[in-house]
Structures are given as structure tokens and as C-alpha cells.
Steps between C-alpha positions, in 0.01 A plus 500: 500500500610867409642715816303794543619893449340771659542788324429837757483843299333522163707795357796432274762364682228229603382444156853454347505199779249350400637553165792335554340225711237372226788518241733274700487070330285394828308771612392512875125584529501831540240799707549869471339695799437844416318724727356753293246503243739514195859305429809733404586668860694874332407450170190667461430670178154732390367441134273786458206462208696712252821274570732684669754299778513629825747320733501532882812257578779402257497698171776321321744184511887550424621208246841498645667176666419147534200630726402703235504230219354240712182732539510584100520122492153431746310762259606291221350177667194696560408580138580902605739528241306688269389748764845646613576903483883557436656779616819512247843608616454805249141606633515821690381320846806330468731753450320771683470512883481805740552604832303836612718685759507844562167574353609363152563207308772396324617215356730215667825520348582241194799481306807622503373852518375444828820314630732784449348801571236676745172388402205643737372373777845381578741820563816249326607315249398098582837436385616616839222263658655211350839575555424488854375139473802401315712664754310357805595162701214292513257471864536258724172545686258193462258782386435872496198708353508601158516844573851433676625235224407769229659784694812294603542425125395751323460835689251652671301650241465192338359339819252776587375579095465227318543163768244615715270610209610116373389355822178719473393394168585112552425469863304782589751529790747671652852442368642576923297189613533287176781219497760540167543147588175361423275744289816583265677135509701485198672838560585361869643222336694732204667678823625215732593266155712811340549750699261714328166510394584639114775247509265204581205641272755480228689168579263372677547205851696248301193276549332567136158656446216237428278608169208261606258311215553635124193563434408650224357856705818442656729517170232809368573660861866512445529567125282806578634599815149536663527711798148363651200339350098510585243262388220673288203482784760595760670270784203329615502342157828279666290399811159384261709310264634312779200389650443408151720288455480357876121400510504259231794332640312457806607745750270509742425908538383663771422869549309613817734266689690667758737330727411487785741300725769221399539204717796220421364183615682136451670644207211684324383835525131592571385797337223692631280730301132643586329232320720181638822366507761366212732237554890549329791302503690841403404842542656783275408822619473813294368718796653775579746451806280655732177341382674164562661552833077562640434195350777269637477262846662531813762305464608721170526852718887521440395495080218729596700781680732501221246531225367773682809716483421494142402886453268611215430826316133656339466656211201721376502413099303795355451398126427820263338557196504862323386575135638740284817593644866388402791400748764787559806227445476144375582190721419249692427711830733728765581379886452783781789471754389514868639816558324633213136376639474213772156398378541515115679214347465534132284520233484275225434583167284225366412596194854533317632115615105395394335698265323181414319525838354855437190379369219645212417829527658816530914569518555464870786414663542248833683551804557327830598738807619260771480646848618439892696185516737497790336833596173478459344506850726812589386666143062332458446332833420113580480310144181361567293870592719680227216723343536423064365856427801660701710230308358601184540869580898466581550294203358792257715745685773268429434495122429869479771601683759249291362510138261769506239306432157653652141450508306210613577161380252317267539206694712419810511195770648497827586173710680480823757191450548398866769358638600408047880537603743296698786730624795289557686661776795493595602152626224355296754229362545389852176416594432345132766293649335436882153387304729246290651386776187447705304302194773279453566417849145463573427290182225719442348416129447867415647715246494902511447703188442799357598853506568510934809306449758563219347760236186703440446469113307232314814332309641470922150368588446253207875402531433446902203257468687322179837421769271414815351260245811367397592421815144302623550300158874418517493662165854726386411883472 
């Protein structure tokens, strides 16, 4: 008889399990609990009747990397092919990004123009920035923020400009609590494997970069250079053809299902959700860490107390639509630094990475204004009583203000994204280390995945739940 896998979480990193799980030569029987109403956790697009795309979670998926081609590779499986967006290397939301500082924006620096000489915001020449790293010995602390590793390396201008306004628009945290260590991994690595993190970009750790399955998105992705890619109904596309493909293959799926409480009893876990209990011989959980650690028994407290140091961020998403008007510069969006404006993060300009999502109708052009993040109960208040119409109001000052663009929106939509971030903090690869330890000393059949443990985007989450299945199969990565 088939083992049984409990599946807890319906968004993607949970899906990709399952995924992975009903693709493997014996597949387990498989059940995905999903509390909510709907499967796809962040991805949540809006299809309006005149077919414009709003999205109120991911926007876009970088090609790059084995994670990168194994997702190209799942979209293949799922017949999605045909409904990929490229974003060329050549496309102006590739090449154009901008940080607003000092009541202006202006373009990030690219090329050799930029390199050697002063190029606004920064007051020097980024030549000088990397000669620094070249010139600096390498750290020898286990971790330190990435506000420190980027001023320790590179300056301080570079660490208050354009890492924290990195940290902003990736994490929607602060760069002085982040760890370098585990939100920016490979340029951790770059320092302590060469010295420097140019030098190790370059060179790279000796250790060879993975290109994952050559798919045939995959070979388009690279011949191209895509920066990012969309699907043409938005994300949530990702999340429906995976349930697609799952239900015939007989996942059993389950929305309205929260956990409830786990219990590990002579070697099986007992599941309990409002309408009864499920029996696994493996659970993979795709909670987030917190979500879990209520769930879990007594005996699991020293898992629980460490999944509850897991911080998270909110993020109002205020989604824009305004007719008859024209961008003042072309790009994919610009970053506010913290100093600039604590509660603004960016904006996003939809409409020049998609144009394909702007719908019948009129001209109009799409933007995103992302707000609060790390600081948004010192900027809006608790998350949860956060009042949309002062949302909406600080999001059209924002675009006014930065693009000139006034007068009421033809359409807009605000959502409050609680808790949508993990922050990994520093020391975060520590206790990544204490939960390991604990599963495998207490033989616990349970896998973690998902963004609460070792990267936010949906290439980390997809390439999470495909190594935690791996590992329950005994298959190689």
C-alpha cells in the first residue's frame, strides 16, 4: 500500500510538492490541506472584464539559474508554454531601473559610464566602490546585516542608497536587521571564496554553477536574455495550471482545511482540520513558520520557539490604473530608499514590462505602488485595521509626486498582504540549522518549505518543495 503525504499550505511552494511528488515512478498518495477558499497562497492576480492583469503578489519570475530553468521547465510540463510574457534583455524594463532620492529620479548606473564617473544619486564614481572591495580582506563574522556587508565592501553610500532600497524592494525590510548571509547568499559566498564579492561574481566558488533542465523556455530564456517573464492571465495562471495538472493525477485537494493541530503517533502523524482528521506517513509543510509552530505538539516546543523567531513583513499592494497619460521615463519601476520615505517602497510600472496586460479600451498605463513593509505599523498602523482609502490616498500622492501623474485613477485595488514576507534576520542560518538538527534527531517525518526558510521568490519556493521531495523519495536533486 502507498505511504501517505500530507501536503499543509496550498500556495506555490505547496503545489510544486505535490508536483514533484505525483511525478516521482511510485507516487505516495498524496492530500493538500489548504485553508482558504482558493489554492496559490501570494499569487493572486485580478482579470478585469476588459482584460487587463492586475497582480497583488509576484509580478514577474527571473529565468536565471538552475532554479530558474527548473521553473521554465514545470510551465513546460503544464502545457503553459504558449502563455509566457518575455521580458528581453533589450526591453527597456530590463535595462531601465530607478531609484527616487532627493525628490527625483534617476537612473541606476549601467555601463561603463556609470563606473567611472559621478552619476547621481551616488556623489562618486562606482569605480571607487569597487576598488574598495578589491582592496578589502574578506569578514570573518559568521554573519552581519547587509547594510554592514555592503558598507564594509563597498562604502557607505552604497549601503545606505541602493542596498537598503535593494532590501526594500526584495524584502520589504530593513537592510540594518537583514542577514547578507542568508537573503544575499551567493555574494556571501563570492566574499569568503575570493576575497571579494566582484572577484567571486566573476570567477565564481570553484564549485561550478548548475544550468538545471534544457528546456526549451529555458534555451529561449538565455538566447534572449529575458530579464523576467509573466504568464498572459497573470501569476495565478501558475497556481490553476497546477491544480490542473494535480487533480487528475489524483491529488486529493482540499481548500477550507486549516490545520488545526499535528499529533505524531506510533510513527504517523494525525492531522486535524475542522471537519476531521487525516492520517500521513509524511507531512511536508508549506506554512509559514509561524503558522506551523501554533500547530505543532508539546513535545515539538524547541521547533516551535524557533519557527517563531521567524519575523515577517506587510505590504499594502495598491494596483493603479490611469487613462490617457504617458510615463515621464521608461522602465521597469524606481526603489525609494528609507531615508527618502520609510513607508513608500516603490512603485512598479506595470504597464511597460506587460503591455499585454493593459487590457481593451482606452491607452492607460498600470502601476503597482508597494507600501509599509518593515515599517508599516510605525507609518499605517496594525496590518489588519489599516484603512485602504488612506492606502489608496498615499499611493496617489506617491505617483503624483514621482511622475506627475494626477487625477483619479480609472480603476485601482488595494490589498493588505499580511505577514507575505519572511525577513531572515540576522542569525537566520543558525536556527535553519537548530530546526535541522531537531527533525533529524527526533526522526520527525516532516519537511519545511517555502519562502520562511531559504528564499522569498517563486523559483526559491518551487526549488524548496522540488529538494524536500527529493529527499522523502531518495531521489538525486
Amino acid at each position: 500500500m502507498a505511504p501517505t503525504v500530507a501536503v499543509v499550505g496550498g500556495g506555490i511552494s505547496g503545489l510544486a510538492a505535490c508536483y514533484h511528488l505525483v511525478r516521482a515512478p511510485r507516487p505516495p498518495k498524496v492530500v493538500l490541506l489548504e485553508a482558504s477558499g482558493r489554492f496559490g497562497g501570494w499569487l493572486q492576480s485580478t482579470q478585469t472584464p476588459e482584460g487587463a492583469v492586475f497582480e497583488h503578489g509576484p509580478r514577474g519570475v527571473r529565468p536565471h539559474g538552475a532554479v530558474g530553468a527548473e521553473t521554465l521547465h514545470m510551465v513546460s510540463e503544464l502545457g503553459l508554454g504558449g502563455d509566457v510574457l518575455p521580458v528581453p534583455g533589450d526591453h527597456p524594463a530590463s535595462r531601465n531601473r530607478f531609484l527616487f532620492c532627493g525628490g527625483a529620479l534617476h537612473r541606476l548606473p549601467s555601463g561603463l559610464g556609470g563606473l567611472v564617473r559621478a552619476v547621481p544619486p551616488f556623489s562618486r564614481a562606482l569605480l571607487w566602490a569597487g576598488l574598495r572591495d578589491l582592496l578589502t580582506p574578506a569578514g570573518t563574522d559568521p554573519d552581519e546585516s547587509a547594510h554592514g556587508f555592503a558598507r564594509r565592501r563597498f562604502g557607505p553610500e552604497v549601503a545606505e542608497v541602493a542596498v537598503d532600497s535593494l532590501c526594500r524592494g526584495v524584502f520589504a525590510g530593513d537592510s540594518r536587521t537583514l542577514s547578507a548571509r542568508s537573503c544575499f547568499p551567493a555574494l556571501f559566498r563570492a566574499e569568503r571564496s575570493r576575497g571579494s564579492v566582484l572577484l567571486g561574481m566573476a570567477l565564481g566558488d570553484g564549485e561550478g554553477t548548475p544550468r538545471g533542465p534544457d528546456s526549451g523556455l529555458a534555451r529561449r530564456a538565455r538566447a534572449e536574455r529575458w530579464s523576467q517573464w509573466s504568464l498572459r492571465g497573470g501569476m495565478e495562471t501558475l497556481a490553476r495550471g497546477l491544480v490542473a495538472f494535480l487533480a487528475p493525477r489524483g491529488v486529493e485537494l482540499r481548500c477550507h482545511s486549516p490545520l488545526c493541530h499535528l499529533r505524531h503517533r506510533h510513527g504517523r502523524w494525525q492531522l486535524s482540520v475542522p471537519d476531521g482528521t487525516v492520517t500521513a506517513d509524511h507531512v511536508v509543510s508549506a506554512l509559514p513558520a509561524a503558522a506551523l509552530a501554533e500547530a505543532l505538539p508539546p513535545e515539538a516546543e524547541p521547533l516551535a520557539r524557533e519557527l517563531r523567531h521567524i519575523p515577517t513583513a506587510s505590504v499594502a499592494v495598491v494596483n493603479l490604473q490611469y487613462e490617457g497619460v504617458s510615463l515621464p521615463v521608461t522602465g521597469f519601476g524606481h526603489l525609494v530608499p528609507s531615508s527618502e520615505d520609510p513607508a513608500l517602497l516603490g512603485i512598479v510600472y506595470d504597464s511597460v514590462a506587460f503591455p499585454q496586460h493593459d487590457g481593451a479600451g482606452p491607452p492607460s498605463v498600470r502601476l503597482t505602488v508597494m507600501l509599509g513593509g518593515a515599517w508599516f505599523r510605525q507609518s499605517f498602523g496594525d496590518p489588519a485595521g489599516a484603512a485602504p482609502a488612506l492606502l489608496l490616498r498615499r499611493a496617489q500622492e506617491a505617483v503624483r509626486d514621482h511622475l506627475g501623474l494626477g487625477g483619479t485613477p480609472a480603476r485601482s485595488i488595494v490589498r493588505v498582504q499580511q505577514g507575505c514576507i519572511p525577513q531572515y534576520t540576522l542569525g537566520h542560518w543558525q536556527r535553519l540549522e537548530r530546526i535541522r538538527q531537531f527533525l533529524k534527531e527526533q526522526q520527525l517525518p516532516l519537511s519545511l518549505v517555502g519562502a520562511s526558510y531559504s528564499g522569498v521568490s517563486v523559483n526559491d519556493c518551487i526549488a524548496s518543495a522540488k529538494a524536500a521531495v527529493g529527499g522523502l523519495l531518495g531521489t538525486p536533486p
